[in-house]
N, C-alpha and C positions, 0 to 999 in steps of 0.2 A: 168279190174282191179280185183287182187284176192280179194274173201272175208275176211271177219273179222278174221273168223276162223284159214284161213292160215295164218295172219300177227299176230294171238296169239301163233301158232304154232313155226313161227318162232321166236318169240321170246323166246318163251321155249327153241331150240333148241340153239339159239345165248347163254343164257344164260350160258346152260353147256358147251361153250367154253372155259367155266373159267378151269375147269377138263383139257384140254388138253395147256394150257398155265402155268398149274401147275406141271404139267408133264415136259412139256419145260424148266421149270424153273430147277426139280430138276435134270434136264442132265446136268446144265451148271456145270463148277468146280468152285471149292471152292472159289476160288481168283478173280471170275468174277459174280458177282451177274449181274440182269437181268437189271439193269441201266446202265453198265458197256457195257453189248453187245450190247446195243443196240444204245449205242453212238458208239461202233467199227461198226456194223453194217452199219449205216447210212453213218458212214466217209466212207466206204468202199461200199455206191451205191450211193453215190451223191459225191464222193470226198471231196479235203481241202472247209474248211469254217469256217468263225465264230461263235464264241458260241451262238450269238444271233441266225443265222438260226439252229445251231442245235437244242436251247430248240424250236425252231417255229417245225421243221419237229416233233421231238419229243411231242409237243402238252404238254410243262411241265415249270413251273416258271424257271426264271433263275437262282433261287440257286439253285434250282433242278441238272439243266443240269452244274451248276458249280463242285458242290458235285459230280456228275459223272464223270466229265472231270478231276478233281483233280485225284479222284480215278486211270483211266487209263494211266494218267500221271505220276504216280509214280509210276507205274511198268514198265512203259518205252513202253508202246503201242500206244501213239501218243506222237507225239514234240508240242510244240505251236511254234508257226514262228512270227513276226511282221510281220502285214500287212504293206504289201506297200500301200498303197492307206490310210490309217490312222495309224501311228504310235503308237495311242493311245490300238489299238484294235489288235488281234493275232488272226491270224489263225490254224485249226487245223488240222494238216498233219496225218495219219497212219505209223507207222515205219512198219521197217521188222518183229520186233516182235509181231507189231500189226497187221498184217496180216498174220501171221504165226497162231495167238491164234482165228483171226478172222476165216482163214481156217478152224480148231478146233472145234469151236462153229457151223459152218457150216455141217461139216461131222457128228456131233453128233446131231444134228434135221434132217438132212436127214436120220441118221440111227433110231432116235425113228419112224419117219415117215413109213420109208422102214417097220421096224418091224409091228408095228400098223396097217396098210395098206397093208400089205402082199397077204390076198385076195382080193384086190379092181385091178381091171385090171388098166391097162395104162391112158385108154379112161374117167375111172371112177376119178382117180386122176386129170387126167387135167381139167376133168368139173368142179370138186370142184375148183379146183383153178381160173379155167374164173370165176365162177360165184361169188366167194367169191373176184376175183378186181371188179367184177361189181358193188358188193355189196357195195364198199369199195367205187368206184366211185361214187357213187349214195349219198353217203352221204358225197360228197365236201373233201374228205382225202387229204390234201396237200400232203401226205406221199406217195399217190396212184404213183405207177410208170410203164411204159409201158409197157404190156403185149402182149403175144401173141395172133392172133387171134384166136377168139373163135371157137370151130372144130362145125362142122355140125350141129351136135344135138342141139347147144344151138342156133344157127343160125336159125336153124327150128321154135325153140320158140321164137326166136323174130321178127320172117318174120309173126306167129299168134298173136303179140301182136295188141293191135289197135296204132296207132299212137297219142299221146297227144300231147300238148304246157306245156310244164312247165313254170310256171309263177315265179319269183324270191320271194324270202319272204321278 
């Protein structure tokens, strides 16, 4: 188990993650604030669904994710559909346009990323990103979605980890 130091460290370090989520933010364009992408986002790696799972992946009240879904609805980046299975409730589909814009928002965090990261080789980028699903999975993220395997090096470190029992809380 690390020490104290390094779980204060890391937290420091979690913390000015806010500086590069800030950053993210102000690549998006005008007409899509970051509630906006990130329900295109979602409809676009888990597919159609109801609003209810979306404010759940989302992790945000329901008028939350309503205020959201209203928003990208009325620029025509997703339909709602009646669910078949309850008439009462709609599903929510991505259009053309919304995955056009979805594209968009994608090509422009990969290019702050590219920029930013310019010196970080290949090997150094995918570590961050194992480690940070790990991270992500460790702390129960319904949102966590499959990853590739982790390359050697982190493999290494967790072939010297000791092996625990996590107990449930």
């Amino acid at each position: 188990m690390a020490e104290r130091a390094q779980y204060e460290e890391l937290a420091r370090q979690l913390s000015a993650i806010g500086a590069v989520k800030r950053e993210l933010a102000r690549i998006l364009p005008h007409d899509c604030p970051a509630g906006s992408a990130a329900v295109l986002t979602l409809l676009g790696r888990h597919g159609d669904m109801r609003m209810s799972k979306l404010a759940e992946l989302r992790a945000v009240d329901m008028s939350v994710t309503s205020r959201h879904v209203a928003h990208v609805a009325d620029r025509g980046w997703i339909e709602r559909l009646p669910d078949p299975a309850d008439k009462r409730s709609r599903i929510l589909r991505l259009t053309g346009a919304g995955l056009a814009r979805l594209d968009e928002l994608s090509q422009r965090s990969s290019q702050l990323f590219a920029d930013r990261l310019s010196d970080w080789s290949d090997q150094e980028v995918g570590l961050l990103s194992n480690l940070m699903g790990r991270l992500r999975e460790s702390f129960g993220d319904c949102r966590a979605t499959q990853r590739p395997p982790c390359p050697p090096e982190v493999q290494a470190v967790h072939a010297r980890e000791p092996t625990t029992t996590r107990t449930p809380a």
